[in-house]
C-alpha positions as CSV (number, residue, x, y, z in Angstrom):
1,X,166.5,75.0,29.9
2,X,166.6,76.0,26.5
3,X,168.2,79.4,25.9
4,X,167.7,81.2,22.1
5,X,169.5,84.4,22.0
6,X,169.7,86.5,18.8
7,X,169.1,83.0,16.3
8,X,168.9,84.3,12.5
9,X,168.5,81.8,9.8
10,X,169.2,83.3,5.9
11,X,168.5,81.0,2.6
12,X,169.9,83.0,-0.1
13,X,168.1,86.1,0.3
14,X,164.9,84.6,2.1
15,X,165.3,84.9,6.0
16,X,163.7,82.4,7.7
17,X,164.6,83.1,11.3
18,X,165.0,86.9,11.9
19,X,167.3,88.0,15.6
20,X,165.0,85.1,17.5
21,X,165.4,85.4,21.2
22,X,163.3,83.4,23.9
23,X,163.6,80.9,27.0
24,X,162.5,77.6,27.6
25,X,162.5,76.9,31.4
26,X,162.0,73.8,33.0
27,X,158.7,72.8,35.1
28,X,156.4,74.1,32.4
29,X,154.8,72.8,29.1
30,X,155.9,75.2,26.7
31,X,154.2,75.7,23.2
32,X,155.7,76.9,20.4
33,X,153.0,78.4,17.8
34,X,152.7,79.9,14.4
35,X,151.3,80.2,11.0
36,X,152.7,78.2,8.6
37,X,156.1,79.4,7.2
38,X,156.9,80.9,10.6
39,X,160.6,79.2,10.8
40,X,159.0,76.7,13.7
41,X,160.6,73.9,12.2
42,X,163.8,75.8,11.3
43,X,164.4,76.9,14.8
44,X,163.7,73.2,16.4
45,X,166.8,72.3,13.7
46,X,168.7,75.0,14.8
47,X,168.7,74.1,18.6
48,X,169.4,70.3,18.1
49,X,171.9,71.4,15.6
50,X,170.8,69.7,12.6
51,X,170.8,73.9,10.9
52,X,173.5,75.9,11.8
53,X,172.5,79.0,12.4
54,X,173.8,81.8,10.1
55,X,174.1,84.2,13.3
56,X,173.0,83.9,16.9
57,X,173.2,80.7,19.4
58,X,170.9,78.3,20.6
59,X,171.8,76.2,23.9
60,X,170.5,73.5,25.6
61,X,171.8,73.8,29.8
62,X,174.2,76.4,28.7
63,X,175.9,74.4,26.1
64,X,175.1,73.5,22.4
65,X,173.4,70.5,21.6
66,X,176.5,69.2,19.7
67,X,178.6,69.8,22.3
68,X,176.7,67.0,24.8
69,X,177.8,63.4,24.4
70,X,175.5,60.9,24.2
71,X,172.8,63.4,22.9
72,X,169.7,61.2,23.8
73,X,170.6,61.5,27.2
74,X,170.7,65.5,27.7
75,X,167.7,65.9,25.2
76,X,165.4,63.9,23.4
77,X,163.1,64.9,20.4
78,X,159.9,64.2,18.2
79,X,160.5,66.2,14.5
80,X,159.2,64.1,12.0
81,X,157.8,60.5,13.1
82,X,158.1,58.9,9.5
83,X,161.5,59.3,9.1
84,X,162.1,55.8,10.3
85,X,164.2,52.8,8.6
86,X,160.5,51.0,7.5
87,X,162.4,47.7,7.1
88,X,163.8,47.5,10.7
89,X,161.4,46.5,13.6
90,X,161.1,49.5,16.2
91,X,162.8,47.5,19.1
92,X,166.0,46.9,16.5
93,X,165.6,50.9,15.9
94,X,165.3,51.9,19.6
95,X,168.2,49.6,20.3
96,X,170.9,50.8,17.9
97,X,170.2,54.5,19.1
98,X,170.4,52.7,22.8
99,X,173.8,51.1,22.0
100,X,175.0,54.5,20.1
101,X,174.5,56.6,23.6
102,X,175.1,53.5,25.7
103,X,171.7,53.6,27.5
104,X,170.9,50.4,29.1
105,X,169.3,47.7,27.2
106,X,166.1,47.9,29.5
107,X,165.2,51.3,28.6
108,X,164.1,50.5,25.3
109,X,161.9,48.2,26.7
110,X,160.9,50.5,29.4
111,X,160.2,53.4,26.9
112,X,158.1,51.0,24.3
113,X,156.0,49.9,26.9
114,X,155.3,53.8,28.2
115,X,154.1,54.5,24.4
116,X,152.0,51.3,24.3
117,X,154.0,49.9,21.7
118,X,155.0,46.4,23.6
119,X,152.7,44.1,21.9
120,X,154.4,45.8,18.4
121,X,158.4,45.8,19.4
122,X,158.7,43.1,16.6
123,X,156.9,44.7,14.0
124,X,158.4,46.0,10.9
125,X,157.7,50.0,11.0
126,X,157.0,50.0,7.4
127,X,154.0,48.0,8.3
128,X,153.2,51.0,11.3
129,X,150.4,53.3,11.0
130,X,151.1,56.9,11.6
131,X,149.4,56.7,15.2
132,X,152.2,54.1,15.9
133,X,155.2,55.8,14.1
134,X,154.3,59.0,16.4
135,X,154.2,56.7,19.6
136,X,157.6,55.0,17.9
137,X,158.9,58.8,17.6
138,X,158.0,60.0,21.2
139,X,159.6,56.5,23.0
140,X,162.5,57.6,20.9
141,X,162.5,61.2,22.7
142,X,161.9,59.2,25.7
143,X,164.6,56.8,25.2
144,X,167.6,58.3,27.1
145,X,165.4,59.7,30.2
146,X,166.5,63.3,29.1
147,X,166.1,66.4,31.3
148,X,164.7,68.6,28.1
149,X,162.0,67.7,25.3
150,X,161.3,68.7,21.7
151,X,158.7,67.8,19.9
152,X,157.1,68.7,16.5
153,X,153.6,68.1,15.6
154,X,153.4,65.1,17.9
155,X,149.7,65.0,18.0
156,X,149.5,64.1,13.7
157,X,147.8,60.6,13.2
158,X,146.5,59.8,17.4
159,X,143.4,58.7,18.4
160,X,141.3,60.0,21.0
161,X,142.8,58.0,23.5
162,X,146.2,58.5,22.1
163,X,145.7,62.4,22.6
164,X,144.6,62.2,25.7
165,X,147.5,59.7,26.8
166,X,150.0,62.1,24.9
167,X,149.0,65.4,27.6
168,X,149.2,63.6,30.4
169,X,152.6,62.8,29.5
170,X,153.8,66.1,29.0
171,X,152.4,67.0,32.0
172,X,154.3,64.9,33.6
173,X,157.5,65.5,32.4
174,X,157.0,69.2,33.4
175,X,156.1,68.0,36.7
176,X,159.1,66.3,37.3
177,X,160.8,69.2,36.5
178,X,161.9,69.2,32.2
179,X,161.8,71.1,30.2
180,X,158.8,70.5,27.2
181,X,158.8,72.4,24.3
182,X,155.7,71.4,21.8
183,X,155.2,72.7,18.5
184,X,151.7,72.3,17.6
185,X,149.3,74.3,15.1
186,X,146.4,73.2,16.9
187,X,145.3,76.4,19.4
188,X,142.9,73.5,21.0
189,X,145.1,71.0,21.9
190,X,147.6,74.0,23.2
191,X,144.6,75.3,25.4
192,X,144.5,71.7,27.2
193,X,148.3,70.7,27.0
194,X,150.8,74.3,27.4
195,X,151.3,76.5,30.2
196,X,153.6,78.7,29.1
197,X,153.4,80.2,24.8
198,X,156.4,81.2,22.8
199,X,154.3,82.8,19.3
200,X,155.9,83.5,16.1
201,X,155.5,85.1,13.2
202,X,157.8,85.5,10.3
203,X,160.7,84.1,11.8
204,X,160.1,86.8,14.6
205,X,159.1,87.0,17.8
206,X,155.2,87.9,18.5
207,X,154.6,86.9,22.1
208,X,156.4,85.0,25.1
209,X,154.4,84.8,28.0
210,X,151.6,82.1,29.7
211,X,148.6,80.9,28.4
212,X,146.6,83.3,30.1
213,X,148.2,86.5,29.0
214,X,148.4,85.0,25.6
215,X,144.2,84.5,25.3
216,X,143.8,87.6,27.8
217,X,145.0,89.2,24.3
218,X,142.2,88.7,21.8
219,X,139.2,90.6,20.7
220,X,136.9,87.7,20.9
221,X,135.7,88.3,24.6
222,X,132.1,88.8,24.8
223,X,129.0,88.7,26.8
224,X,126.0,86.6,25.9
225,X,122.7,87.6,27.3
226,X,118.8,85.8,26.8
227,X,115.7,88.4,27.6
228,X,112.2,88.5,26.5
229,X,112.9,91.5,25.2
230,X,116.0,91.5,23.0
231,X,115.4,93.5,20.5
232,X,114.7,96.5,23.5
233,X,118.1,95.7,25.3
234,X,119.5,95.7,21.5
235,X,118.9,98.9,20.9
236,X,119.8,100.4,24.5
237,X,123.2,98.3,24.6
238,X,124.0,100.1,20.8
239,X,123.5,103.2,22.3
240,X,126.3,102.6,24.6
241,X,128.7,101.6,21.9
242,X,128.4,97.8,22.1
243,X,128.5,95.4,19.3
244,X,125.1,93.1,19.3
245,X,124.9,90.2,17.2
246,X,122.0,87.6,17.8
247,X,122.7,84.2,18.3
248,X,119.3,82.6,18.6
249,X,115.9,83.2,19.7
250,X,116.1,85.9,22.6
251,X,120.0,85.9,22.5
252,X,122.8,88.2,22.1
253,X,126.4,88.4,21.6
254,X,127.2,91.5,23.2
255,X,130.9,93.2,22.9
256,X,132.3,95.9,24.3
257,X,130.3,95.8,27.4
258,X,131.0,93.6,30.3
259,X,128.7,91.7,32.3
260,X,128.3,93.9,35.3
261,X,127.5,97.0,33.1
262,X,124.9,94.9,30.6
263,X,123.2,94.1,33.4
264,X,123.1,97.7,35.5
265,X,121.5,99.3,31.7
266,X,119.4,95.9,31.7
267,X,118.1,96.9,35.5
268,X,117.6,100.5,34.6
269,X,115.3,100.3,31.9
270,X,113.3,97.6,33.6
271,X,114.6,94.2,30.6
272,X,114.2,91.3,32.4
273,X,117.6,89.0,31.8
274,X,117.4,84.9,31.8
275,X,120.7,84.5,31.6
276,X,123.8,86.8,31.5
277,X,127.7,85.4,30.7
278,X,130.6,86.1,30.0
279,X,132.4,84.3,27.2
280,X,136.6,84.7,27.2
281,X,138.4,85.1,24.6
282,X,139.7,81.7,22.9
283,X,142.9,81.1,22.5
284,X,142.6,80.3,18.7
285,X,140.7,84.2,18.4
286,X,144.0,85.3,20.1
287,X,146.0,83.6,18.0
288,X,144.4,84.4,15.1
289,X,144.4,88.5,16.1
290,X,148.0,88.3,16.8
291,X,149.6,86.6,13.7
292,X,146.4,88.5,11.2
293,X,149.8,90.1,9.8
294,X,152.6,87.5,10.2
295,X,150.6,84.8,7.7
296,X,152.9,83.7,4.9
297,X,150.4,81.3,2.7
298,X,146.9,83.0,3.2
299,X,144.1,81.3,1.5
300,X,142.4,83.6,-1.2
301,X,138.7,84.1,-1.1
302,X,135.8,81.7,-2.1
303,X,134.1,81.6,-5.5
């Protein structure tokens, strides 16, 4: 479990963490998510102790991270996959971390041959593409068969196939019962992968609840409906306070409506329906609708 309680963060007079406070628990795939400038990257320092935190604690099973000896074996983590010795191979990397938290030999083999990496032990990383140095990074998480998982961004650079291998891992860690924390900023990959969303914003706090809750929260739910006669059930669906945007010949984008009340009005007035759906809200319109006001680098407007 990873336990945050109160963590602030201060550069001078810029505050990148602000009275952070949050649980990791194990069994789930947690993500971690926010704009850019949110103090992500800051806090995933602070826990593994690389940024000490200017007030506030952050354990790891009720300790600090710099208080477990042998590190790799209590938790293992992913932050940036190209900070690598490029002139060492990555079984003479994995193997001096081994020997450093005296983990047996055979786990580095083990662990290079989970991330597909076998074939390449030998290999000089300098000569690695960033596909492989993420796979390089992840066995290096991996390495000390650790009870709780960071990682940052570990999707960057994966193929297809390399994606798709890269969830079903995390799943399965969760399902043996770790803890997985996953920074991402890709909603998608978050709406396949996490169970369980930790959002901020700012250094603070937004949201800290499952997936569900989390997309149950945007605005983008809507209802889609194809007639014959959509300009009819426009006009009687505005009267009742929906929004009506059409999305194609004899379709609408209703809001504000559901389904069940569309199609009652629909009955009423005698408009036949082809099709009638509802549409959830995504988790990226969630997303976007909660952090609208926590963005630090917004883009500015087209020419």
């Amino acid at each position: 479990m990873i336990e945050v309680n109160e963590l602030t963060k201060r550069y001078g007079s810029t505050t990148a963490v602000n009275a952070l406070t949050f649980t990791v628990r194990p069994g789930h795939v947690t993500g971690f998510l926010g704009p850019n400038g949110a103090g992500k990257s800051t806090t995933l320092r602070m826990i593994l102790g690389l940024n000490r935190p200017t007030s506030g604690t952050a354990t790891v099973s009720g300790r600090q991270f710099r208080d477990h000896p042998r590190g790799l074996r209590h938790v293992g983590a992913l932050l940036d996959a190209t900070a690598v010795h490029g002139g060492r191979s990555a079984y003479a990397h994995l193997w001096a971390l081994a020997r450093s938290n005296r983990i047996p030999r055979h786990q580095v083999d083990e662990v290079l041959q989970e991330v597909g990496l076998a074939n390449a032990a030998r290999r000089r990383i300098g000569g690695y593409s960033l596909g492989m140095k993420q796979r390089l990074g992840i066995a290096t998480a991996l390495l000390g068969d650790p009870p709780v998982l960071l990682f940052d961004e570990p999707l960057n650079g994966l193929d297809p196939e390399g994606v798709l291998w890269v969830r079903g891992l995390f799943r399965r860690l969760a399902a043996e019962g770790r803890t997985v924390l996953v920074s991402s900023h890709l909603m998608s990959e978050m709406e396949n992968t996490a169970d369980q969303l930790i959002v901020i914003g700012r250094g603070e706090l937004i949201a800290a609840e499952s997936l569900t809750e989390f997309a149950a929260r945007g605005t983008g739910a809507s209802v889609t409906v194809r007639t014959h006669e959509p300009d009819a059930l426009a006009a009687l669906v505005t009267a009742h306070d929906a929004l009506v945007r059409p999305d194609g010949e004899g379709t609408l984008n209703v809001a504000g409506l559901n389904a069940a009340r569309i199609g009652e009005l629909a009955f009423q007035h005698g408009i036949p329906l082809s099709e009638l759906t509802t549409r959830s809200a995504s988790l990226e319109q969630a997303f976007m609708d909660l952090t609208a006001d926590h963005v630090e680098y917004r883009a500015g407007e087209s020419r």
